[in-house]
N, C-alpha and C positions, 0 to 999 in steps of 0.2 A: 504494500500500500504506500504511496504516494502524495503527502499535501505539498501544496507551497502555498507560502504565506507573505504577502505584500504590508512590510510595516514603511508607516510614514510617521509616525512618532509615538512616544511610549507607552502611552495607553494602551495600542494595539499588540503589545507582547504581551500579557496576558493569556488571551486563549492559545496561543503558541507552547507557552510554559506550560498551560495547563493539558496541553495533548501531549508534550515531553514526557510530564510527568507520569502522566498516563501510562505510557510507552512503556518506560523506563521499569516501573512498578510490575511491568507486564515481565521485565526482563526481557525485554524486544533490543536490538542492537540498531543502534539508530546512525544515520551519516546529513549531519547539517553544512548545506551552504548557504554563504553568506555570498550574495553580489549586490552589490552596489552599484542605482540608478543614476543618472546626470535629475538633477536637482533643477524643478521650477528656474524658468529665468528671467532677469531683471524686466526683460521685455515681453514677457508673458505677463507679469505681471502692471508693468504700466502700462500696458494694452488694455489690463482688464479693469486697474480702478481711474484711468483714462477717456480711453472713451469706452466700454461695455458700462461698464456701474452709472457712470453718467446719461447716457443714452435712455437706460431705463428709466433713472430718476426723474429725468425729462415725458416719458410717456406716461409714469405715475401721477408727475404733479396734472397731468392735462387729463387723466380721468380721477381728479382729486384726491389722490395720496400724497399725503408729503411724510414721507419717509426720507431718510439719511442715507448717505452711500455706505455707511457701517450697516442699519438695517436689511439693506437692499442685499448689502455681501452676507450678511447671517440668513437670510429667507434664502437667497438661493444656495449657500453651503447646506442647509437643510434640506433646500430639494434635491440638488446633482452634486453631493461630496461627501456623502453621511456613510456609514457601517452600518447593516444589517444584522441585527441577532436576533434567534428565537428562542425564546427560553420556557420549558416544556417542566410543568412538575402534577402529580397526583397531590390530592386535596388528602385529608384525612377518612371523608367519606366514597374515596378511590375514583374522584372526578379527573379527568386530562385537563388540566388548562395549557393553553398554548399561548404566547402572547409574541406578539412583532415587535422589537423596540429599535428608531432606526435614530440615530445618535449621529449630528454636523458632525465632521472630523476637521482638525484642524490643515490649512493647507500650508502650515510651516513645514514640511516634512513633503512634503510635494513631490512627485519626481514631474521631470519635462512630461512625458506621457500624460502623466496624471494630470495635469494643468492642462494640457491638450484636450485632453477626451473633456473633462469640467466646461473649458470656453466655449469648445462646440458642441456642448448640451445645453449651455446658455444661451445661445445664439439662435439656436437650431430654436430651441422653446421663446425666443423673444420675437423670433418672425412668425410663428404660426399662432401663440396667444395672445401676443399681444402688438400682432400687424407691426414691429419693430424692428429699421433695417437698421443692423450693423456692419459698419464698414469692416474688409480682411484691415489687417496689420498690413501695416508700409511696412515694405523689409530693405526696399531705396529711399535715402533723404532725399536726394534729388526729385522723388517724385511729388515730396510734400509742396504745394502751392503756398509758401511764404510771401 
């Protein structure tokens, strides 16, 4: 058997440990790699509280929200950047409960990937919900119209 586990900061080592320990307990002989992704970039990220975070801010204030570009980064970290757990236990009277709990994560820990797949789930959902074009990243200054 086979997991890999995507950590982006330390919170997420947790269930890692806890399926080690598991292992280990089992006396299963385990073999861990470690790699190391290229990290969010400067320009991913002034791309995104630049113009993305602003863009929106701009189509909320015009259907009457006035939310902050720190809210607007927490609402969508909540929607396109969260963890996924389920957490499953029997009651005393031998009921299943099941429950979803989906938890922002934080994007210090980012990889370029990760920041990738996020802007264009941001993007992708701000033109179809809420009719909102956002321009790609100039990747030429020369092409900027100063």
């Amino acid at each position: 058997m086979s997991k890999i586990y995507e950590i982006a900061c330390q919170k997420e080592i947790m269930p890692l440990y806890v399926d080690l320990k598991k292992a280990l307990d089992k006396g299963r002989l385990l073999t861990v790699e470690v790699k190391s992704k290229a990290s969010k970039t400067k320009e991913q990220l002034g791309y995104y509280w630049d113009v993305v975070l602003p863009r929106l801010q701009q189509r909320m204030r015009e259907d009457g929200n006035e939310l902050s570009l720190a809210q607007i980064n927490q609402m969508l970290n909540e929607r396109f950047f969260c963890v996924t757990k389920t957490v499953d236990w029997k009651d005393p009277q031998g009921v299943q409960h099941v429950h979803v709990i989906r938890t922002a994560k934080s994007k210090s820990g980012a990889s370029k990937d990760q920041m990738a797949e996020f802007l264009d789930s941001v993007i992708r959902w701000a033109a179809t919900d809420l009719n909102v074009f956002i321009p790609e990243p100039v990747k030429d200054l020369s092409q900027v119209p100063f």
